[in-house]
PyMOL Python script that loads the backbone (N, CA, C, O; Angstrom):
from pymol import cmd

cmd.read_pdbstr("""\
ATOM      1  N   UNK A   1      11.206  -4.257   7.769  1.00  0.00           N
ATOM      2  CA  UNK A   1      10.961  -3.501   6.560  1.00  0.00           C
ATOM      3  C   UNK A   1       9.532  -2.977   6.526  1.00  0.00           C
ATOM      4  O   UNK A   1       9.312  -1.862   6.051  1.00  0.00           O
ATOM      5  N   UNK A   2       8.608  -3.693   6.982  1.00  0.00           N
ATOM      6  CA  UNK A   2       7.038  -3.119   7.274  1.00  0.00           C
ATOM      7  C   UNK A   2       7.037  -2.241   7.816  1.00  0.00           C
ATOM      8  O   UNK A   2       6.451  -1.260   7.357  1.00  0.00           O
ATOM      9  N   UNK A   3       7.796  -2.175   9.234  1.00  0.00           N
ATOM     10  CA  UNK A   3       7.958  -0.686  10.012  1.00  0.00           C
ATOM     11  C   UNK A   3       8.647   0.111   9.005  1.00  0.00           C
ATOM     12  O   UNK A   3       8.309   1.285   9.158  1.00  0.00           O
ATOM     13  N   UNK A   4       9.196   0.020   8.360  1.00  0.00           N
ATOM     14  CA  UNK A   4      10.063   1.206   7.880  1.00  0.00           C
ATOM     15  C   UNK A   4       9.150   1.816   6.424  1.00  0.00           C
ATOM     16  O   UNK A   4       9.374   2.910   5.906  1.00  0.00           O
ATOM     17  N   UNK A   5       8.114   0.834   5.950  1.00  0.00           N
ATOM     18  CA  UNK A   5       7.818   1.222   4.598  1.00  0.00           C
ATOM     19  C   UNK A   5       6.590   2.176   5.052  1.00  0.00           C
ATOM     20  O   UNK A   5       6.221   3.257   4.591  1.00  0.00           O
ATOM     21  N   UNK A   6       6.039   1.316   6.225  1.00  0.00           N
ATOM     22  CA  UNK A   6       4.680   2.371   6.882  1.00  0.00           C
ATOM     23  C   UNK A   6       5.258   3.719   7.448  1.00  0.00           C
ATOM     24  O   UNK A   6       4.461   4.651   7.558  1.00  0.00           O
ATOM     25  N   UNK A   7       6.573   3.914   7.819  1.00  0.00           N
ATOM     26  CA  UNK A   7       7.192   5.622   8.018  1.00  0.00           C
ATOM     27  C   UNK A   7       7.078   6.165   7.168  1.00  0.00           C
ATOM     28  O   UNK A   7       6.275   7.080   6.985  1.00  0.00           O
ATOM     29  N   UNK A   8       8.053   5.628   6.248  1.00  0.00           N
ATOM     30  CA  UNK A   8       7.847   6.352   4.504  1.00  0.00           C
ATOM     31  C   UNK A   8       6.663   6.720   3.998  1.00  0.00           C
ATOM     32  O   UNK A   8       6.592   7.528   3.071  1.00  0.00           O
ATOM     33  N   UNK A   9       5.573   6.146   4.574  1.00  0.00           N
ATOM     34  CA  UNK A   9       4.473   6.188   3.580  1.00  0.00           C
ATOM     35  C   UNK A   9       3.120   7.162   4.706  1.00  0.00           C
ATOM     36  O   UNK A   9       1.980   7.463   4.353  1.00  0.00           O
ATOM     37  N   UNK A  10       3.826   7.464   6.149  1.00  0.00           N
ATOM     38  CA  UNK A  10       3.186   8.529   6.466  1.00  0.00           C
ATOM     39  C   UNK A  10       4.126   9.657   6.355  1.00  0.00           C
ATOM     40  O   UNK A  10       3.483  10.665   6.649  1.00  0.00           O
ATOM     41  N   UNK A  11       5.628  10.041   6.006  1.00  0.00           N
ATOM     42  CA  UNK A  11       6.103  10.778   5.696  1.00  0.00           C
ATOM     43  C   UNK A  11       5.430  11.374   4.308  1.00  0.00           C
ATOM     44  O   UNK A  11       5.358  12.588   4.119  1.00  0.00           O
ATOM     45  N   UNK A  12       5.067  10.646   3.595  1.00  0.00           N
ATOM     46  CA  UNK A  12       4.767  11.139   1.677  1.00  0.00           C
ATOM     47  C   UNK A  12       5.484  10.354   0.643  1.00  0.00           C
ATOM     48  O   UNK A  12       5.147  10.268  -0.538  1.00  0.00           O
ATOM     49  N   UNK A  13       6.393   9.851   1.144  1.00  0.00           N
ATOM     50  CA  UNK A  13       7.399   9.132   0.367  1.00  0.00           C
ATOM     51  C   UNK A  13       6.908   8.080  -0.338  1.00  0.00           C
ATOM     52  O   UNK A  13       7.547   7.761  -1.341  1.00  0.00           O
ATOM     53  N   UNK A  14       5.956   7.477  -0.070  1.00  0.00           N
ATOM     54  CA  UNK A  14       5.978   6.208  -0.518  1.00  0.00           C
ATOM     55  C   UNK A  14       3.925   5.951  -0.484  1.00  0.00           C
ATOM     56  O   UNK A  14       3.290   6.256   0.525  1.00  0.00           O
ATOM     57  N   UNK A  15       3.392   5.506  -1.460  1.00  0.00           N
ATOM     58  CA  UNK A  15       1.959   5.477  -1.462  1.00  0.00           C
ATOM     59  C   UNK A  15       1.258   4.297  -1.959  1.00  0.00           C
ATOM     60  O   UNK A  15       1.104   4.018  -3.148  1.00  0.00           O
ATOM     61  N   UNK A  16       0.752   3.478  -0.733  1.00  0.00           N
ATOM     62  CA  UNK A  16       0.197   1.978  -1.589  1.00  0.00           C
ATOM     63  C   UNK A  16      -1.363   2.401  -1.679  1.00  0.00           C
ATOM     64  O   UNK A  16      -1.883   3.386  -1.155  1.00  0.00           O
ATOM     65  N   UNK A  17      -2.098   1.210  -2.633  1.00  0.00           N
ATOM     66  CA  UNK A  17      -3.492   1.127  -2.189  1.00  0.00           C
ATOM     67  C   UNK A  17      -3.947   1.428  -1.090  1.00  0.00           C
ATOM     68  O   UNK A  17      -3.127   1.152  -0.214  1.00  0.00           O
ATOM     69  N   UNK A  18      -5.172   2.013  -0.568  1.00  0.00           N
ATOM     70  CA  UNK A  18      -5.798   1.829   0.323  1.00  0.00           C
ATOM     71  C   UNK A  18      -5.945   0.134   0.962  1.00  0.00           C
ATOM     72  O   UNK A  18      -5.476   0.099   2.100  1.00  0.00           O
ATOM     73  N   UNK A  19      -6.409  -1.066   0.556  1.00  0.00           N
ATOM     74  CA  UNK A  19      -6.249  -2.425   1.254  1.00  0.00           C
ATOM     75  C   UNK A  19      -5.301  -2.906   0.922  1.00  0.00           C
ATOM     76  O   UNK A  19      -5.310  -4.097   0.610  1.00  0.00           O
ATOM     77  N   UNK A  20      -3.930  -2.011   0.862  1.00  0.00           N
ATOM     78  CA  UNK A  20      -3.017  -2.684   1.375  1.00  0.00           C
ATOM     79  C   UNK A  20      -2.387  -3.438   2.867  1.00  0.00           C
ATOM     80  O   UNK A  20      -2.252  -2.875   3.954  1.00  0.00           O
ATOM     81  N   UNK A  21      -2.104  -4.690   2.570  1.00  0.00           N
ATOM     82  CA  UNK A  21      -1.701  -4.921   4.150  1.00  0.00           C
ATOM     83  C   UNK A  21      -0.956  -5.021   4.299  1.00  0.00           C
ATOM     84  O   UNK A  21      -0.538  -6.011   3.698  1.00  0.00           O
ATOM     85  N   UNK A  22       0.173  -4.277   5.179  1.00  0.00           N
ATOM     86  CA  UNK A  22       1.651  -4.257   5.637  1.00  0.00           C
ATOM     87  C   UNK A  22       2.364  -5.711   5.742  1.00  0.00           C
ATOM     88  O   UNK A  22       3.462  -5.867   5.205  1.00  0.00           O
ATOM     89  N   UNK A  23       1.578  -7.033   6.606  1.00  0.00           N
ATOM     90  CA  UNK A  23       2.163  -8.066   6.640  1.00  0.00           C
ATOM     91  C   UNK A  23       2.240  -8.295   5.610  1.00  0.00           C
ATOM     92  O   UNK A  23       2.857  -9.345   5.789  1.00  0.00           O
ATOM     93  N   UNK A  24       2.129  -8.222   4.310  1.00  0.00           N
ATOM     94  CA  UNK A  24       2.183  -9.018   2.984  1.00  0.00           C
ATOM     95  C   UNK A  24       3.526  -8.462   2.471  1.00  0.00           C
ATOM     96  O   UNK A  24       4.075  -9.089   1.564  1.00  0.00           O
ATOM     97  N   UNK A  25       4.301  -6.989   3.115  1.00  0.00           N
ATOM     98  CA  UNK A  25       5.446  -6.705   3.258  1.00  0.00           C
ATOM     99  C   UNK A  25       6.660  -7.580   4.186  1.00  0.00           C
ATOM    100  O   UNK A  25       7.869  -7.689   3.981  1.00  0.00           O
ATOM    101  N   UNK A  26       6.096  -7.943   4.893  1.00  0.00           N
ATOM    102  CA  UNK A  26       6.743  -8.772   6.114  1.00  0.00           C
ATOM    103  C   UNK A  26       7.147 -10.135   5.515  1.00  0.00           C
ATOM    104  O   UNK A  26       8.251 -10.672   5.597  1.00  0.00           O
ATOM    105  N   UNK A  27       5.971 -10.617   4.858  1.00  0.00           N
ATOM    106  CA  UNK A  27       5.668 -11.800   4.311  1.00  0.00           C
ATOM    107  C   UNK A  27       6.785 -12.043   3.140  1.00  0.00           C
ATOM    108  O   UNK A  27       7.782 -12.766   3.136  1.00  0.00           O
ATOM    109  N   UNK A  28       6.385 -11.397   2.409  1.00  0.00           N
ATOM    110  CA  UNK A  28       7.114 -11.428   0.832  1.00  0.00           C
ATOM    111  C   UNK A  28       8.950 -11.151   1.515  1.00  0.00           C
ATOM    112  O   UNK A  28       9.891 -11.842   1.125  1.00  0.00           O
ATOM    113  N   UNK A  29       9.071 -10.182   2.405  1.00  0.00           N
ATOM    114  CA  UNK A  29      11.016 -10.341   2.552  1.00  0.00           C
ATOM    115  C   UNK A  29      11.062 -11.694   3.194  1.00  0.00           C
ATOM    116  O   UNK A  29      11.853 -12.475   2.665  1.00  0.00           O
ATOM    117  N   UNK A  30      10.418 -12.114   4.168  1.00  0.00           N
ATOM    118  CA  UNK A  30      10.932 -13.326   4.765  1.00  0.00           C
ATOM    119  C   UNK A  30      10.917 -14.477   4.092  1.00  0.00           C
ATOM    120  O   UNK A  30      11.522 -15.493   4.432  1.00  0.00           O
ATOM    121  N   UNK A  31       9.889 -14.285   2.647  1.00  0.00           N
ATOM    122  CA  UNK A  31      10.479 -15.318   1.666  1.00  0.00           C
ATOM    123  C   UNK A  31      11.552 -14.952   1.135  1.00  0.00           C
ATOM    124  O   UNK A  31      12.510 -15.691   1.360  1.00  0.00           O
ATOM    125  N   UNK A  32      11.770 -13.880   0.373  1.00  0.00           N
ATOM    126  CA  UNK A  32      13.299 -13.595  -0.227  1.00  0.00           C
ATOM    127  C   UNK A  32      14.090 -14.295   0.427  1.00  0.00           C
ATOM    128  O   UNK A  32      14.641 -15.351   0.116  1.00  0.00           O
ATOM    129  N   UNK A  33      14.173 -13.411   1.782  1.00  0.00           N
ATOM    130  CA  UNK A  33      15.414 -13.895   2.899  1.00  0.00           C
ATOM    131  C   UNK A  33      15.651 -15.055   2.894  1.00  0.00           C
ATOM    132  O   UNK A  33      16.830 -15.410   2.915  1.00  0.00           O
ATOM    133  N   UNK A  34      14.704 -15.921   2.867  1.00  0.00           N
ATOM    134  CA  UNK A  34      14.701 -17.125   3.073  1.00  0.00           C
ATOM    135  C   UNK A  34      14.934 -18.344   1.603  1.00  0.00           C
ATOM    136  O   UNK A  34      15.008 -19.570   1.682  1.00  0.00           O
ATOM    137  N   UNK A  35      14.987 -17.696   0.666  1.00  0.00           N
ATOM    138  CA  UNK A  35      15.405 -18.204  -0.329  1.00  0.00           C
ATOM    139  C   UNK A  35      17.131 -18.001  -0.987  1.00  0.00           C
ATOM    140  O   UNK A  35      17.807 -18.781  -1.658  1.00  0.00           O
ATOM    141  N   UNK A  36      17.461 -16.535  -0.426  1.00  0.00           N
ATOM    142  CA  UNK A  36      18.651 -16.268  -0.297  1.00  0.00           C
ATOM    143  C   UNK A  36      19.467 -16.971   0.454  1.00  0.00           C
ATOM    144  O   UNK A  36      20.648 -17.271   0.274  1.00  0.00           O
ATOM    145  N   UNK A  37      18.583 -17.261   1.495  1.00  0.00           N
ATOM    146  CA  UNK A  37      19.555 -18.601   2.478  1.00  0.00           C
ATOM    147  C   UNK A  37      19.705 -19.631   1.792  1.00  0.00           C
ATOM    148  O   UNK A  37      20.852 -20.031   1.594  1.00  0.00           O
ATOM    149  N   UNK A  38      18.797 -20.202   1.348  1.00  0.00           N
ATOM    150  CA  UNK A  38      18.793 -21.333   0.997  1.00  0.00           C
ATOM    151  C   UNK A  38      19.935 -21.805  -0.377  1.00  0.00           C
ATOM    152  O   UNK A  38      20.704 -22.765  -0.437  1.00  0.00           O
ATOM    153  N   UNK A  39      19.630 -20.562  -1.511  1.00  0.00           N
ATOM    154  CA  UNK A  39      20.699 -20.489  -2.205  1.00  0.00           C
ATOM    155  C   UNK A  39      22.346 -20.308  -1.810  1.00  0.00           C
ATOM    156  O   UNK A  39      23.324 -20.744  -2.417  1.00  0.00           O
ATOM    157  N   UNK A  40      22.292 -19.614  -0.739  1.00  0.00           N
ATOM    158  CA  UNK A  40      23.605 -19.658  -0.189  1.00  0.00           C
ATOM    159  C   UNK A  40      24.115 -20.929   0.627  1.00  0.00           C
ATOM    160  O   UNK A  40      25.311 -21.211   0.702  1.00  0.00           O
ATOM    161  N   UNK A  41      23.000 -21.747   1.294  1.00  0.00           N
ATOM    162  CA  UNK A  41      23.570 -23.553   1.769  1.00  0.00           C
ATOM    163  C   UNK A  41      23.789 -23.849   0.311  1.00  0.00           C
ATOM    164  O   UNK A  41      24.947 -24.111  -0.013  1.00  0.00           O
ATOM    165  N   UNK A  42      23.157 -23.849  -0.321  1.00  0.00           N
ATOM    166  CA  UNK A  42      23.186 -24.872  -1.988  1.00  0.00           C
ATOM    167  C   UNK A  42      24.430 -24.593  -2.354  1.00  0.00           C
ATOM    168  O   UNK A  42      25.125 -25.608  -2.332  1.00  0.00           O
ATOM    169  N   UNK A  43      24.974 -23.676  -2.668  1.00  0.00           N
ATOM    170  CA  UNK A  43      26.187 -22.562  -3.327  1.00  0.00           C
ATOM    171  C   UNK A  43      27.532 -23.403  -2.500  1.00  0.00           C
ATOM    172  O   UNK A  43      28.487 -23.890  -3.105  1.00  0.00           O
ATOM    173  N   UNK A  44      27.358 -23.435  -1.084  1.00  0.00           N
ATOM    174  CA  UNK A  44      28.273 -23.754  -0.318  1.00  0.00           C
ATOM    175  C   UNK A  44      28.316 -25.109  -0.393  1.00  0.00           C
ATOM    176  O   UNK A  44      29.464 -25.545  -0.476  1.00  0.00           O
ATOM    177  N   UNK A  45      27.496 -25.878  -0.391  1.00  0.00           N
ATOM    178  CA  UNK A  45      27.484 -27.221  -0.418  1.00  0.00           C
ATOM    179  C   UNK A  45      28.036 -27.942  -1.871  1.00  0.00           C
ATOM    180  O   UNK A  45      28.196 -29.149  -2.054  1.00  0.00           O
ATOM    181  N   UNK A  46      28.223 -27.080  -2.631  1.00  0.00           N
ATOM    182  CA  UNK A  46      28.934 -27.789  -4.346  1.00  0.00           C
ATOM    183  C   UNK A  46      30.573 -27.183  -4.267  1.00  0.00           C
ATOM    184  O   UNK A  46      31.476 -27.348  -5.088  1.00  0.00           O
ATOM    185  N   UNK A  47      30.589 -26.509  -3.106  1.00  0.00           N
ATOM    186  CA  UNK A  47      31.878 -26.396  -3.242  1.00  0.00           C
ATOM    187  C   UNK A  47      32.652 -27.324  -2.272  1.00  0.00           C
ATOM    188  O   UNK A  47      33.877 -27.213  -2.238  1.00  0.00           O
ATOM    189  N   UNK A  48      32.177 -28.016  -1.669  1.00  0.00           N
ATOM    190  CA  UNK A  48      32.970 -29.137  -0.776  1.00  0.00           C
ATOM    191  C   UNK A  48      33.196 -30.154  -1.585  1.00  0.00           C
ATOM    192  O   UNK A  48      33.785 -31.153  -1.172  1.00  0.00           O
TER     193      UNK A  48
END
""", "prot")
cmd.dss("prot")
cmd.show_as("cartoon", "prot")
cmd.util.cbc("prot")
cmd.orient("prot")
């Protein structure tokens, strides 16, 4: 998603701060992701 937000954002599409840092894009989905997992073991595990 970092690669893809830094295209967008030399296309025009998309405009952060100047000290923005891309890993903090990287960072922040791989927590989501990783909380989405986690909710989905939890989810699965009350149904056994």
């Amino acid at each position: 998603m970092a690669v893809m937000e830094k295209a967008a954002e030399n296309m025009g599409l998309f405009v952060h701060a100047e000290e923005w840092n891309h890993m903090n894009t990287f960072a922040g989905y791989c927590l989501f992701i990783g909380l989405i997992y986690a909710f989905h073991g939890w989810m699965n595990r009350e149904r056994e």
